[in-house]
Biopython code that builds the backbone (N, CA, C, O; Angstrom):
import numpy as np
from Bio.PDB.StructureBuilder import StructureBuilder

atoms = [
    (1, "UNK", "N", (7.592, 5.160, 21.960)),
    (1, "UNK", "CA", (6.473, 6.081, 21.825)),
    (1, "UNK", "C", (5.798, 5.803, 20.481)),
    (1, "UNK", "O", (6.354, 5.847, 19.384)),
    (2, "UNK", "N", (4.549, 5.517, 20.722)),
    (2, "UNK", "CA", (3.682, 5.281, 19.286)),
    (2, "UNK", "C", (3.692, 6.456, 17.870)),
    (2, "UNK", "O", (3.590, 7.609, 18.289)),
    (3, "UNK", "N", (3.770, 6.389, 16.658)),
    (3, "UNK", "CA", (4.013, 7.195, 15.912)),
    (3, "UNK", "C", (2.817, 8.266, 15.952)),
    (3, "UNK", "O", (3.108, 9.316, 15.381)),
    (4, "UNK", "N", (1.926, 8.229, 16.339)),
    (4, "UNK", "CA", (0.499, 8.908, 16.576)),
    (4, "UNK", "C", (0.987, 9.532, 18.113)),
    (4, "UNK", "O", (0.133, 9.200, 18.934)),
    (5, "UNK", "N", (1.885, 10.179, 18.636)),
    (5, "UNK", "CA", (2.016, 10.891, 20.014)),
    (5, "UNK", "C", (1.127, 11.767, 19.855)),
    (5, "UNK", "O", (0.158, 11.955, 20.590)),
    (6, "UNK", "N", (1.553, 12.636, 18.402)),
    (6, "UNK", "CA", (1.168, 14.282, 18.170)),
    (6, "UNK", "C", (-0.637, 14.412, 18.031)),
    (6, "UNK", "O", (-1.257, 15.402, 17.642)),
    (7, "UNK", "N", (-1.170, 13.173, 18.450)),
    (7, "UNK", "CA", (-2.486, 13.217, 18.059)),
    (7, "UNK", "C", (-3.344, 13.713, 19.871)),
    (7, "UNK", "O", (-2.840, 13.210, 20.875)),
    (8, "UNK", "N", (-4.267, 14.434, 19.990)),
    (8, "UNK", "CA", (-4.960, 14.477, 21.250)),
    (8, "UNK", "C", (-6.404, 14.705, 21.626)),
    (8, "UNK", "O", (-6.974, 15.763, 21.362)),
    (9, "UNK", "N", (-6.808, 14.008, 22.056)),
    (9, "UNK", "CA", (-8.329, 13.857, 22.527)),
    (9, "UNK", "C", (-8.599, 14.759, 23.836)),
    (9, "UNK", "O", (-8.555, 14.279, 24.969)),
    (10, "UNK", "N", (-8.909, 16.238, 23.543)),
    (10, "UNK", "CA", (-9.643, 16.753, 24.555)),
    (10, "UNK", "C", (-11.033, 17.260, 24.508)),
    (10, "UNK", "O", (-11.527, 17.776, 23.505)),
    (11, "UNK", "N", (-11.653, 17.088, 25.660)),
    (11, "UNK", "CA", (-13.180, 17.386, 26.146)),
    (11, "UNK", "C", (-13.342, 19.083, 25.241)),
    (11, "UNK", "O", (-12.218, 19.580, 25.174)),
    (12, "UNK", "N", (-14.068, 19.702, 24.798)),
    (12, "UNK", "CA", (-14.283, 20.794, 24.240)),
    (12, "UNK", "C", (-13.476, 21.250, 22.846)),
    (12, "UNK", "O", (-13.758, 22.257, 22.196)),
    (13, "UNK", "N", (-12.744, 20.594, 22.624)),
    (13, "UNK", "CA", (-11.882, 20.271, 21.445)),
    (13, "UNK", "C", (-12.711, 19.618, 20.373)),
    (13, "UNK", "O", (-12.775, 18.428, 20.682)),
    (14, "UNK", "N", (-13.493, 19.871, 19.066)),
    (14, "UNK", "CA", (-13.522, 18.781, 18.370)),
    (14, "UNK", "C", (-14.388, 17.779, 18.547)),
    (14, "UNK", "O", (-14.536, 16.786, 17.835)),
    (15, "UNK", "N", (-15.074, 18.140, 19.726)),
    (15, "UNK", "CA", (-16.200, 17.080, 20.331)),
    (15, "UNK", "C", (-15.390, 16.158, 20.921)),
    (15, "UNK", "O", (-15.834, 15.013, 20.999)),
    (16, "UNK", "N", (-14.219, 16.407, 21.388)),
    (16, "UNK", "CA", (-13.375, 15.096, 22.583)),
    (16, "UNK", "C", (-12.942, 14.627, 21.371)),
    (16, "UNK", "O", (-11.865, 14.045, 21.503)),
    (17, "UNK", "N", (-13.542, 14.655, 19.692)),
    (17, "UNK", "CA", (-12.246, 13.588, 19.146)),
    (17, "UNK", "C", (-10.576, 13.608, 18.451)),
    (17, "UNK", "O", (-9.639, 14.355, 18.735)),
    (18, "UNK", "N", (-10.625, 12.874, 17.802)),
    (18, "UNK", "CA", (-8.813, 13.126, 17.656)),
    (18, "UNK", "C", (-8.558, 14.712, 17.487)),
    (18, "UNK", "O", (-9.541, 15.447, 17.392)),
    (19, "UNK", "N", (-7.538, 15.134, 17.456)),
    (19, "UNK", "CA", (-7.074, 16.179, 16.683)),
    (19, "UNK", "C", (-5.401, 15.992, 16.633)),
    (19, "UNK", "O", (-4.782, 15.361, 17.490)),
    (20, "UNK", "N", (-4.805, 16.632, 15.515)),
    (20, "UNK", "CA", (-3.394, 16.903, 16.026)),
    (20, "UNK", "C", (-3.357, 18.121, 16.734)),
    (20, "UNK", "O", (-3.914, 19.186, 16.466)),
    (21, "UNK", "N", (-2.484, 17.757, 17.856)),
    (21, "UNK", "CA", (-2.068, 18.378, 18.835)),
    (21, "UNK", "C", (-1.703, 19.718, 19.040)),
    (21, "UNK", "O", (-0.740, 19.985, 18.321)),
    (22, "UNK", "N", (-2.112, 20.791, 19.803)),
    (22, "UNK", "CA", (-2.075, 22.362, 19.372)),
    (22, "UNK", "C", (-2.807, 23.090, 17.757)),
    (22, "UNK", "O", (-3.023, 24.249, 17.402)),
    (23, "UNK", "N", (-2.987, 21.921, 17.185)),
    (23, "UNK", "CA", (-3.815, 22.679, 15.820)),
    (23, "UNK", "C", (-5.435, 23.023, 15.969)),
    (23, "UNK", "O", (-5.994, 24.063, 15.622)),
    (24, "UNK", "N", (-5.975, 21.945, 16.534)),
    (24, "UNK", "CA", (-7.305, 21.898, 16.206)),
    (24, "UNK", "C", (-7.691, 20.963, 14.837)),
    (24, "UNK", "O", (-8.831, 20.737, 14.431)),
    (25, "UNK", "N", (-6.431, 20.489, 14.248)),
    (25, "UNK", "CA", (-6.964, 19.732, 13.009)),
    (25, "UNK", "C", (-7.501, 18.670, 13.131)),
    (25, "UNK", "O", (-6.820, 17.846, 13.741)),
    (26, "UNK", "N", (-9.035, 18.144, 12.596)),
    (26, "UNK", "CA", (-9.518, 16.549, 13.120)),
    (26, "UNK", "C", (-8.600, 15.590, 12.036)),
    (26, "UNK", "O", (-8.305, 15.791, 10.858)),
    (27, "UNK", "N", (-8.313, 14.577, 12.865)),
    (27, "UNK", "CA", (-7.640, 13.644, 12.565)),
    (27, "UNK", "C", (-8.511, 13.239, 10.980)),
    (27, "UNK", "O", (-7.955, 13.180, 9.884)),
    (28, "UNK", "N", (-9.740, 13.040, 11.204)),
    (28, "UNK", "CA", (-10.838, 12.933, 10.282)),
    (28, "UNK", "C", (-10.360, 13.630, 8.487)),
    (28, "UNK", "O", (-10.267, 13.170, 7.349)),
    (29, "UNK", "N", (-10.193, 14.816, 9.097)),
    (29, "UNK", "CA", (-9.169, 15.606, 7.835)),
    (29, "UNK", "C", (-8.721, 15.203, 7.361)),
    (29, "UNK", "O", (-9.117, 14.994, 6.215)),
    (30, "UNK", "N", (-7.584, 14.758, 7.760)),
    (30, "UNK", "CA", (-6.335, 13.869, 6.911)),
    (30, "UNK", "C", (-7.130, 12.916, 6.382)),
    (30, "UNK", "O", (-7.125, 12.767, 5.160)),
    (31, "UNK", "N", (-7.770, 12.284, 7.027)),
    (31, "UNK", "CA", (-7.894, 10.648, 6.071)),
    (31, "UNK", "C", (-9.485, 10.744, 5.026)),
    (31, "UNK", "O", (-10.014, 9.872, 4.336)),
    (32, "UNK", "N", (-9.927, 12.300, 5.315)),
    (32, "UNK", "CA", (-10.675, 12.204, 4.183)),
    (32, "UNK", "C", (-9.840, 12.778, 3.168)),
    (32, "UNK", "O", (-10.108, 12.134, 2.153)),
    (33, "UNK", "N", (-8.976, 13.638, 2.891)),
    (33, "UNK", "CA", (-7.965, 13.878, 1.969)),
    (33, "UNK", "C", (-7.120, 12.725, 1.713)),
    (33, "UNK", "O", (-6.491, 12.532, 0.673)),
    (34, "UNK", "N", (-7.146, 12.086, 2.583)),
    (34, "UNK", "CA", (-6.214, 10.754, 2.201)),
    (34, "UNK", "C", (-6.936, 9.962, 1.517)),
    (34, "UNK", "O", (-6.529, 9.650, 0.398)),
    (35, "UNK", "N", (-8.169, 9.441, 1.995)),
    (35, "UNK", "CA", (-9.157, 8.453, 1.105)),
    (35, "UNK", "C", (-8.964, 9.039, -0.501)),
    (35, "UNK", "O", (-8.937, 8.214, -1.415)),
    (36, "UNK", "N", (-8.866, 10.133, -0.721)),
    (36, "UNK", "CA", (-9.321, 10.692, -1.904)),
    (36, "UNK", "C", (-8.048, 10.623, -2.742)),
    (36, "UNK", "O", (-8.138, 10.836, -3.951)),
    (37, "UNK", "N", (-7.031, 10.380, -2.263)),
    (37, "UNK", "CA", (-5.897, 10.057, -3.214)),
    (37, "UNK", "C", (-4.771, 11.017, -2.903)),
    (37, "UNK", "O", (-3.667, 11.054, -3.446)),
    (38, "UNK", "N", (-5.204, 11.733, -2.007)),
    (38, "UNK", "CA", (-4.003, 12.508, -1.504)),
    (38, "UNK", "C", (-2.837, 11.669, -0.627)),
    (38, "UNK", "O", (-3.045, 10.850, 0.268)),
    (39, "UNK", "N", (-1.496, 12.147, -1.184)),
    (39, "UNK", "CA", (0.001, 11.603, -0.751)),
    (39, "UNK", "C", (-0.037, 12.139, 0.728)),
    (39, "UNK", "O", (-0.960, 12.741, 1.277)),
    (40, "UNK", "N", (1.097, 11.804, 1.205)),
    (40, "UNK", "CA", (1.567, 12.741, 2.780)),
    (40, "UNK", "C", (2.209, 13.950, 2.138)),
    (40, "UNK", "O", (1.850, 15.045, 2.570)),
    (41, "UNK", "N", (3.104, 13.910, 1.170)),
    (41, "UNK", "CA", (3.511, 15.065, 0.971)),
    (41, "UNK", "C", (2.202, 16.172, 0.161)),
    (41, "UNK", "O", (2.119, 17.351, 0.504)),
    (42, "UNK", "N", (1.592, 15.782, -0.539)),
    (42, "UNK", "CA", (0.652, 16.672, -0.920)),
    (42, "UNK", "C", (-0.257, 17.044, -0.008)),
    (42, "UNK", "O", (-0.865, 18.084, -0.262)),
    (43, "UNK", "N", (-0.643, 16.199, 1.471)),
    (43, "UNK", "CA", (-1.384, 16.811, 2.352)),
    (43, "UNK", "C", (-0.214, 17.912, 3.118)),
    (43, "UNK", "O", (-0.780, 18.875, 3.635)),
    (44, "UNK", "N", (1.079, 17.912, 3.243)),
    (44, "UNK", "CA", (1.634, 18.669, 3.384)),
    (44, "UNK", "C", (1.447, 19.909, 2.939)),
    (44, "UNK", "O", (1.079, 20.900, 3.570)),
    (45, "UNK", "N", (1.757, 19.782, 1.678)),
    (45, "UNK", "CA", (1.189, 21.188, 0.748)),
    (45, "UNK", "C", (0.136, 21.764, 0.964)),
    (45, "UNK", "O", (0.111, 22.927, 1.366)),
    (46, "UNK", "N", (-1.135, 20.920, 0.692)),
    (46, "UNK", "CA", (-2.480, 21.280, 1.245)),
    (46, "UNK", "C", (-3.039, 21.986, 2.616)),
    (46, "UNK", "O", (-4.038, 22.690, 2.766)),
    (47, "UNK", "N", (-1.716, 21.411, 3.892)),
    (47, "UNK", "CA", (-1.921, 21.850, 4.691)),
    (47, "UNK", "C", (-0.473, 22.055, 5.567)),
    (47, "UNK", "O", (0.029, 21.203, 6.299)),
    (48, "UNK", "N", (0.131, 23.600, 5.254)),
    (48, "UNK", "CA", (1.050, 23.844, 5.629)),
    (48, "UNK", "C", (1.158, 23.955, 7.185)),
    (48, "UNK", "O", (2.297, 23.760, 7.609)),
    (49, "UNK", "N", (-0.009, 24.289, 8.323)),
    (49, "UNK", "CA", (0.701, 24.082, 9.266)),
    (49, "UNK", "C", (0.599, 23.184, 9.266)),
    (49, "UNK", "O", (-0.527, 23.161, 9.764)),
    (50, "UNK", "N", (0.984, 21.569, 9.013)),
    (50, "UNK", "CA", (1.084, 20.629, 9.821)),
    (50, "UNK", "C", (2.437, 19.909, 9.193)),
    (50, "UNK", "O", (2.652, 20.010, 7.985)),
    (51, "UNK", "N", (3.357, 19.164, 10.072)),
    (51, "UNK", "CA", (4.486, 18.818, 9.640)),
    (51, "UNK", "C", (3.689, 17.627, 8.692)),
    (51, "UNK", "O", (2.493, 17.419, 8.489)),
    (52, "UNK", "N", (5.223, 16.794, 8.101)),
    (52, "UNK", "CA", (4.977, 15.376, 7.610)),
    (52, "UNK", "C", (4.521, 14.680, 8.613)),
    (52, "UNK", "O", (3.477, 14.037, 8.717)),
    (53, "UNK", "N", (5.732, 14.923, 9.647)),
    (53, "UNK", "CA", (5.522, 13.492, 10.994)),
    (53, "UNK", "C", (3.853, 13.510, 11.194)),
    (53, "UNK", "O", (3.057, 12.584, 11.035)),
    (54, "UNK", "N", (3.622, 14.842, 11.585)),
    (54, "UNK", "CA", (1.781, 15.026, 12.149)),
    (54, "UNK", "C", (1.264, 14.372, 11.416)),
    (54, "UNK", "O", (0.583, 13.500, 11.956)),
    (55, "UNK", "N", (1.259, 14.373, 10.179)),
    (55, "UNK", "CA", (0.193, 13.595, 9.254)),
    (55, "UNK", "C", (0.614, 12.397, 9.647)),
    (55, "UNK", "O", (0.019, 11.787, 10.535)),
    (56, "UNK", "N", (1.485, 12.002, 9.153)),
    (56, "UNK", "CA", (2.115, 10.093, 9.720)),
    (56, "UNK", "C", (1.443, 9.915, 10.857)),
    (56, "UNK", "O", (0.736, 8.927, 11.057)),
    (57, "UNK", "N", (1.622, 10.918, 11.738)),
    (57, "UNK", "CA", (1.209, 10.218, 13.173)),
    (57, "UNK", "C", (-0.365, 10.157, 12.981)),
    (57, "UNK", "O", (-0.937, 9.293, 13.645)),
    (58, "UNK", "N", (-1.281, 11.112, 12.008)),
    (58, "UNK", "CA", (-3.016, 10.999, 11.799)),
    (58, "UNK", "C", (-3.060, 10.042, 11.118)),
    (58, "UNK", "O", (-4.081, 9.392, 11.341)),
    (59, "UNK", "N", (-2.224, 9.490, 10.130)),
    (59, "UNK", "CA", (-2.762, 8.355, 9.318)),
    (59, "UNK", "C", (-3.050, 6.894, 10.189)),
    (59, "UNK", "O", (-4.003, 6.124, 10.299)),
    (60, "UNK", "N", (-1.030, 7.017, 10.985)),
    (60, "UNK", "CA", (-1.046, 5.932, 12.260)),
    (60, "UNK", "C", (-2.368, 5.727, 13.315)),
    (60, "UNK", "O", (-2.883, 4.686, 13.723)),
    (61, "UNK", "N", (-2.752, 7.362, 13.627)),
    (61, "UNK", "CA", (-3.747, 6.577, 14.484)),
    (61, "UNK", "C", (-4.716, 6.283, 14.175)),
    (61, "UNK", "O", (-5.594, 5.907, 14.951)),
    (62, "UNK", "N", (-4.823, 6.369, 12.993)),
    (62, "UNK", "CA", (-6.444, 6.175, 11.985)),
    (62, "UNK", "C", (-5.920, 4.691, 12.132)),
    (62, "UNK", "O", (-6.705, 3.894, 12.646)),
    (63, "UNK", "N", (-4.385, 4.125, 11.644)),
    (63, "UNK", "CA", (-4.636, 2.743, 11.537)),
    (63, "UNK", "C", (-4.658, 1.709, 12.476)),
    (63, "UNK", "O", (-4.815, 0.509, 12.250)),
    (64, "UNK", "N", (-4.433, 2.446, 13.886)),
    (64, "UNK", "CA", (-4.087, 2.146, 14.771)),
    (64, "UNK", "C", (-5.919, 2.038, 15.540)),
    (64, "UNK", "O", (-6.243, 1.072, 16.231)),
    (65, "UNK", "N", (-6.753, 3.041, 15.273)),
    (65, "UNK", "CA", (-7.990, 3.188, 15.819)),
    (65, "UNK", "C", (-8.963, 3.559, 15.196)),
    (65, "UNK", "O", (-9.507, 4.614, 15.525)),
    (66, "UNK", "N", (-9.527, 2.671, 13.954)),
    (66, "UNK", "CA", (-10.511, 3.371, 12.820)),
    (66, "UNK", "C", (-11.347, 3.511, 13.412)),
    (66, "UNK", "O", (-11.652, 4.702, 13.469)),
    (67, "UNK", "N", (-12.142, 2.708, 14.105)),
    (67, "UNK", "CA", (-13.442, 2.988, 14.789)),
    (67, "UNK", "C", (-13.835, 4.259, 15.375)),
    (67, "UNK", "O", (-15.023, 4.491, 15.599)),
    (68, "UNK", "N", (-12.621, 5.366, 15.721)),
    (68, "UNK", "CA", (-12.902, 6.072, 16.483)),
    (68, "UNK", "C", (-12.765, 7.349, 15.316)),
    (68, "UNK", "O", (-13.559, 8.270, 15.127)),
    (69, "UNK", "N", (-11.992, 7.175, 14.896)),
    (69, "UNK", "CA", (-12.102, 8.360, 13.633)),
    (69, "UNK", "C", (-13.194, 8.298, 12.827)),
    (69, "UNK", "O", (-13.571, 9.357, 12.324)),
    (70, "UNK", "N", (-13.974, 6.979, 12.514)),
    (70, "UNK", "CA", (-15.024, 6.616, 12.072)),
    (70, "UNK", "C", (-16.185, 7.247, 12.370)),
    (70, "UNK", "O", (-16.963, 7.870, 11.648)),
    (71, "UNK", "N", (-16.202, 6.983, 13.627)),
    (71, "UNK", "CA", (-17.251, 7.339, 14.293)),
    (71, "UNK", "C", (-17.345, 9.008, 14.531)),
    (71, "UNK", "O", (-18.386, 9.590, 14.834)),
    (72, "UNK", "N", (-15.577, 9.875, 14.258)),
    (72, "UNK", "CA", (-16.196, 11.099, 14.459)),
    (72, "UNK", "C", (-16.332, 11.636, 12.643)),
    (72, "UNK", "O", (-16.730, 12.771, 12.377)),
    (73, "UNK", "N", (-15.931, 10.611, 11.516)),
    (73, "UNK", "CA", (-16.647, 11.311, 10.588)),
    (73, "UNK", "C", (-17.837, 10.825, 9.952)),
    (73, "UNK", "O", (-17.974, 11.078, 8.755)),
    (74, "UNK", "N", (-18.800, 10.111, 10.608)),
    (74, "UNK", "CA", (-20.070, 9.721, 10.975)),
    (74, "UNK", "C", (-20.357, 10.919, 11.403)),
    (74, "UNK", "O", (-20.682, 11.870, 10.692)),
    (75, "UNK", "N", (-20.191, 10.903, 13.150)),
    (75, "UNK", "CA", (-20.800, 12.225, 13.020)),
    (75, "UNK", "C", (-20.832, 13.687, 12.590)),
    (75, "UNK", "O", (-21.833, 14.373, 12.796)),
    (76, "UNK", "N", (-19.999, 14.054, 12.133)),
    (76, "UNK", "CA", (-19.659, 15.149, 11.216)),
    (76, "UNK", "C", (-20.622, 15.024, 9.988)),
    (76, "UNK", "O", (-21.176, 16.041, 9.570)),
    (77, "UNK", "N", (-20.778, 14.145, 9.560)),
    (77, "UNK", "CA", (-21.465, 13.926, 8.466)),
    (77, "UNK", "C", (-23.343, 14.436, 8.546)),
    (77, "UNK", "O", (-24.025, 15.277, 7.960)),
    (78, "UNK", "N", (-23.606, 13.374, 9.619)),
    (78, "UNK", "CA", (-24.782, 13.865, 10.434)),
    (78, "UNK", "C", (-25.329, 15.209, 10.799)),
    (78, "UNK", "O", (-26.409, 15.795, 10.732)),
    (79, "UNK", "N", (-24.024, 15.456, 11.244)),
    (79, "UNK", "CA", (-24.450, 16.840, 11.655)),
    (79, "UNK", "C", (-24.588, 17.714, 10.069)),
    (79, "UNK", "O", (-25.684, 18.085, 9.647)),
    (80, "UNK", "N", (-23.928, 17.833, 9.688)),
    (80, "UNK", "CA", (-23.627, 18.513, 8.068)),
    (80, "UNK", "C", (-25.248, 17.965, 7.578)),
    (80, "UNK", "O", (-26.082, 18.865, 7.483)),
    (81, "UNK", "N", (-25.466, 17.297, 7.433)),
    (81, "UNK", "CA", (-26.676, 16.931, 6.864)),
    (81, "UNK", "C", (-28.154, 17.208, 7.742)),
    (81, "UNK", "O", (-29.294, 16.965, 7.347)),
    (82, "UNK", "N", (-27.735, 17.790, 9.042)),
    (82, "UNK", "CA", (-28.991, 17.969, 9.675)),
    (82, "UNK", "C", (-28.931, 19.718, 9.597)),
    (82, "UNK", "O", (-29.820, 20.413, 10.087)),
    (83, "UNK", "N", (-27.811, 20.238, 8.944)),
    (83, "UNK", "CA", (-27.956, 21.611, 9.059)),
    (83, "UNK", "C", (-28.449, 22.088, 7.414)),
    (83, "UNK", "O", (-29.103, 23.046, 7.002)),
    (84, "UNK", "N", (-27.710, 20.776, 6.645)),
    (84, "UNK", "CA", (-28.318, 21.782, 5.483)),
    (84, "UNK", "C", (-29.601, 21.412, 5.078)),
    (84, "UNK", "O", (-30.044, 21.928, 4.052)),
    (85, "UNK", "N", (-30.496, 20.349, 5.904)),
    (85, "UNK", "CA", (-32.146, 20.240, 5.896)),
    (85, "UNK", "C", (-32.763, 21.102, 6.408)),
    (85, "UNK", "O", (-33.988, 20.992, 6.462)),
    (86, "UNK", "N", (-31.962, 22.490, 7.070)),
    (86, "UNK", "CA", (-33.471, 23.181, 7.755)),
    (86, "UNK", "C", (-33.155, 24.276, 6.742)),
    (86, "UNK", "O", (-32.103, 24.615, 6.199)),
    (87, "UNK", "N", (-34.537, 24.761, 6.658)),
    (87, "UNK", "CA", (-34.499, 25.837, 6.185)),
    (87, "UNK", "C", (-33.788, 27.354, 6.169)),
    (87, "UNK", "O", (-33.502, 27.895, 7.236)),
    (88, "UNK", "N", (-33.589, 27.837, 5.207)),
    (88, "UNK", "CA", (-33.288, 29.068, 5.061)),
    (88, "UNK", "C", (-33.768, 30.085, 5.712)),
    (88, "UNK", "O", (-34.961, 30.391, 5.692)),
    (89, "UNK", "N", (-32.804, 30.748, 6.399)),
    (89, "UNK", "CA", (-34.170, 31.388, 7.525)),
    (89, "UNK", "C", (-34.262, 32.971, 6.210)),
    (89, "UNK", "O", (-33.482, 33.416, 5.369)),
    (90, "UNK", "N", (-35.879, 33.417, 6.769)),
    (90, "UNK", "CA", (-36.205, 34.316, 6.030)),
    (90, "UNK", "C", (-35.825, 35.921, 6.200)),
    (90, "UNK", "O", (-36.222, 36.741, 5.372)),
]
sb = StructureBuilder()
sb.init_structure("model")
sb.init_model(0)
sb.init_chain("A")
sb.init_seg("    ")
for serial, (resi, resn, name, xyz) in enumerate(atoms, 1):
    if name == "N":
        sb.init_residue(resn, " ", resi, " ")
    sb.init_atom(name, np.array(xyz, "f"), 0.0, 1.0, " ", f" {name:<3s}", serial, name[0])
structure = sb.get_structure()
């Protein structure tokens, strides 16, 4: 079994992309806390529900499938940036 089991792609979830499994956490999460210099154990800390293994298994499938985590913090990004261009409503 691949170290990334705990990871799951469902339709209405997250926009269909990664998450760990029963959380709702995007896989995306981890590895932007990770890019930034965060350990596994300090994303632990940072984020108590999730075990060690869970993170191992988000980092695994990040290394296992960047393109796809890529692509959902692309769009996350997009979106974030198309909401804070509209105006303030009055």
């Amino acid at each position: 079994m691949p170290e990334w089991h705990c990871i799951s792609e469902t339709p209405g979830i997250n926009g269909g992309y990664p998450v760990i499994e029963g959380t709702r956490t995007p896989v995306r999460t981890i590895v932007a806390f990770h890019r930034q210099g965060a350990g596994i154990q300090e994303l632990a800390e940072l984020l108590p529900h999730l075990t060690v293994e869970e993170i191992r298994g988000a980092l695994g499938y990040y290394a296992h499938s960047p393109g796809r985590v890529d692509e959902d913090i692309a769009r996350n990004a997009q979106t974030l940036a198309e909401l804070q261009s509209r105006p303030w409503p009055a």
